[in-house]
KEDRENMAR-817759 format. One line per 2 residues: number of its first residue (from 1); their letters; for each residue x negated, y, z of N, C-alpha, C. Coordinates in steps of 0.05 Angstrom, whole numbers, plus 32768, in hexadecimal, padded with zeros to 4 digits. Layout:
BEGIN
NUM = a = X:Y:Z:X:Y:Z:X:Y:Z ~ ...
! end
This chain:
BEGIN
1 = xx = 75BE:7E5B:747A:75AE:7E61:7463:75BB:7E5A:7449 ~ 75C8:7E47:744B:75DA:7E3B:7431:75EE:7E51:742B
3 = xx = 75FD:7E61:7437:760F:7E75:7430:7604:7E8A:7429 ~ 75E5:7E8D:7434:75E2:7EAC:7424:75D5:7E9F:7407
5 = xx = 75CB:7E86:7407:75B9:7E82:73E7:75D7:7E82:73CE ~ 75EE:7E75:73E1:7609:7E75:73CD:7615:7E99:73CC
7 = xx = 760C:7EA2:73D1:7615:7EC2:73D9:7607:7ECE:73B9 ~ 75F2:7ECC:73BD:75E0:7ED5:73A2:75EF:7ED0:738F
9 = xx = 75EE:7EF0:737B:7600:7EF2:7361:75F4:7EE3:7342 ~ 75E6:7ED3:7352:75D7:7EC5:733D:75EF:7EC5:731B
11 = xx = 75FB:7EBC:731F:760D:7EBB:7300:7611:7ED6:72F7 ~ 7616:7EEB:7306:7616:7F0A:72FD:75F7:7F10:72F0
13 = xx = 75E4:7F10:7300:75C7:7F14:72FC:75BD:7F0C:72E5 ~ 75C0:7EF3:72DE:75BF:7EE7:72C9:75CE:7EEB:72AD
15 = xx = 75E6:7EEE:72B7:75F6:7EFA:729E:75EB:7F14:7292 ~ 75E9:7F23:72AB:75E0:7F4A:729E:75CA:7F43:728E
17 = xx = 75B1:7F30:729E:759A:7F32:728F:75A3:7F20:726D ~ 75B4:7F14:726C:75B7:7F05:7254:75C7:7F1D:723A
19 = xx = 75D4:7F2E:7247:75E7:7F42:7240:75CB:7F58:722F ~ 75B2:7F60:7246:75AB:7F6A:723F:758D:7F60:7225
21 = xx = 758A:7F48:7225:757A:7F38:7211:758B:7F34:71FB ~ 75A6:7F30:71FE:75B1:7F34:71E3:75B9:7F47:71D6
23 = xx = 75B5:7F65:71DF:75B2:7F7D:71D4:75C9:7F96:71E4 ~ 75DB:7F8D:71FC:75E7:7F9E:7201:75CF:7FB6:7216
25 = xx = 75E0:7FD0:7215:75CE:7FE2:7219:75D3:7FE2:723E ~ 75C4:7FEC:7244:75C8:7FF3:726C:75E3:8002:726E
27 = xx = 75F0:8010:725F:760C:801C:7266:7618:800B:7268 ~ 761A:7FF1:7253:7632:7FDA:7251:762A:7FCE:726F
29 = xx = 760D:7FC6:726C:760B:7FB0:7285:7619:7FCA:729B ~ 7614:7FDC:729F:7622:7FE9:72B3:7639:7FE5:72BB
31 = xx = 764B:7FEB:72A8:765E:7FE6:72A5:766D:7FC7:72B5 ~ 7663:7FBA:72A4:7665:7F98:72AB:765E:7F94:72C8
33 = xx = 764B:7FA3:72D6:7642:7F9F:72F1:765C:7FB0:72FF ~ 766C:7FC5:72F2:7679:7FD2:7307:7697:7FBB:730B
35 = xx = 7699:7FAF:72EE:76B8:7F9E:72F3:76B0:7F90:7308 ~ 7692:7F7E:7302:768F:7F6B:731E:7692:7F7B:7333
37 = xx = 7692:7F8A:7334:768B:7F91:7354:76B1:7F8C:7361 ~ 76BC:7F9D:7347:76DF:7FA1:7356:76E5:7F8A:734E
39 = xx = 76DE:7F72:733F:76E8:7F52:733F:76E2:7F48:735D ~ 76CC:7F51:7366:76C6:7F3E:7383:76D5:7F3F:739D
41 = xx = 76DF:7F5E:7393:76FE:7F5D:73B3:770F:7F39:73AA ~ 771C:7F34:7394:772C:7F21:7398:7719:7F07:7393
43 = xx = 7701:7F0A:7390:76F1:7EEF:7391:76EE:7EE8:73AB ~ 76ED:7EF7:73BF:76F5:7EF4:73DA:7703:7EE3:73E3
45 = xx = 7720:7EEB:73DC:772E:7ED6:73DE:7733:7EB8:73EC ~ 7723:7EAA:73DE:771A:7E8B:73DF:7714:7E8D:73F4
47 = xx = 76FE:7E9C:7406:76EC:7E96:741A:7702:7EA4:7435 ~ 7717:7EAF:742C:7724:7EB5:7448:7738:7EAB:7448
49 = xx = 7749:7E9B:742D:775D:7E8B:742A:775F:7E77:743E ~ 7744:7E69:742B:7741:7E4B:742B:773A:7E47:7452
51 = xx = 771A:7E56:745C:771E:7E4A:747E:7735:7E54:7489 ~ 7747:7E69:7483:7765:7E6A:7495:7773:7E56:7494
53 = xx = 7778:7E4C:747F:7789:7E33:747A:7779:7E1C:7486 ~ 775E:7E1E:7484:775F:7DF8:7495:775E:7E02:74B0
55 = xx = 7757:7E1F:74B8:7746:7E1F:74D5:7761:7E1F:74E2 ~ 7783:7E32:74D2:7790:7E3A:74ED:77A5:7E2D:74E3
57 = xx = 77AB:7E21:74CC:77BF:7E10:74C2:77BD:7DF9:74C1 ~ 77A0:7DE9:74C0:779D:7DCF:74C0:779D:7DBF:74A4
59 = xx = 779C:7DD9:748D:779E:7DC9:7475:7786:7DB9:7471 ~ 7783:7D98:746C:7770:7D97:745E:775B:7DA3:7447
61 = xx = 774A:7D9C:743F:7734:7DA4:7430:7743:7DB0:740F ~ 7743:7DA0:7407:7751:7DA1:73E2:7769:7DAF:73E0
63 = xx = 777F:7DA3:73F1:7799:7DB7:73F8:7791:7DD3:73FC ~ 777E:7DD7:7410:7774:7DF5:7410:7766:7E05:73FD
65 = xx = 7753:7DF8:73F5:7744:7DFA:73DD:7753:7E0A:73C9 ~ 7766:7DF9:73C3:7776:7DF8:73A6:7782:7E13:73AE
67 = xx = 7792:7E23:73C5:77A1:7E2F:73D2:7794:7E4C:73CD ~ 7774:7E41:73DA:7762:7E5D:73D9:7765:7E60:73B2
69 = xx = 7753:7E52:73A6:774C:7E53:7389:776E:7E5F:737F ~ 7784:7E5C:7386:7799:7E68:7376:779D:7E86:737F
71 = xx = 7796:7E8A:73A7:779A:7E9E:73A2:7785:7EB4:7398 ~ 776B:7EA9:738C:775B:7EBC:7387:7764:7EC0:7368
73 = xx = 776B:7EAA:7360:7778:7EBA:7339:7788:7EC5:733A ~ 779A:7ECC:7353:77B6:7EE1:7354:77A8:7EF4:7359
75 = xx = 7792:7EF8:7367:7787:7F0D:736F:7774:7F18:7358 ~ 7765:7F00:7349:7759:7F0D:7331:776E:7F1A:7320
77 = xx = 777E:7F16:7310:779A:7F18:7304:77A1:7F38:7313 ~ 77AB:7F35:7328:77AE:7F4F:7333:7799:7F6B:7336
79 = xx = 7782:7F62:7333:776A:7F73:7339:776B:7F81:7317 ~ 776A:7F67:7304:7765:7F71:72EE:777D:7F8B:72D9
81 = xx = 7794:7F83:72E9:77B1:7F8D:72E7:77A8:7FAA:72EC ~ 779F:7FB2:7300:779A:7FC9:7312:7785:7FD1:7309
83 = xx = 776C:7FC2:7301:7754:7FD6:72F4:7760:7FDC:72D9 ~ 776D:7FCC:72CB:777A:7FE5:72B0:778E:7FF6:72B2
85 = xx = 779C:7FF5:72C6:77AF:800A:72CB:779C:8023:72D4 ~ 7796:801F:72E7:778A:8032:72EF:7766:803A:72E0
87 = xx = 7759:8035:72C5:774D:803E:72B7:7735:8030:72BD ~ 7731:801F:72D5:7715:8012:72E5:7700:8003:72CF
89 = xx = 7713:7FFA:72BA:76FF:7FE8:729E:770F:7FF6:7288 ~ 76F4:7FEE:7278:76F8:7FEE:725E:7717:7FDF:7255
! end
């Protein structure tokens, strides 16, 4: 039950609605909803990094941690590289 309540895009949800009380129109929030969507391939990351490394490597907790969390900013970094090359954002 704990992984699907941490699953919820609660910080997205909240942002659009804040986006849209401060005056942006439903195209922008559109917009903003479509980067999240192609940010979440490398937000991934973390969650298949991090149990490979303790389950089949034996890394501890933080060592892994740290391992997952770096490779998800190479992967953000890379995602974002690729959505302006290829036209995906503003």
């Amino acid at each position: 039950m704990a992984a699907v309540l941490a699953s919820i895009p609660i910080v997205s949800v909240l942002s659009m609605m804040m986006m849209y009380h401060e005056g942006s129109t439903a195209l922008q929030i559109s917009e903003f909803a479509k980067d999240i969507v192609w940010l979440l391939i490398p937000s991934l990351l973390i969650f298949l990094v991090m149990p490979w490394l303790i389950e089949s490597k034996g890394w501890d907790f933080y060592p892994a941690l740290a391992a997952g969390l770096a490779t998800t900013v190479m992967g953000y970094f890379a995602m974002t590289q690729a959505m302006e090359r290829f036209g995906l954002s503003d």
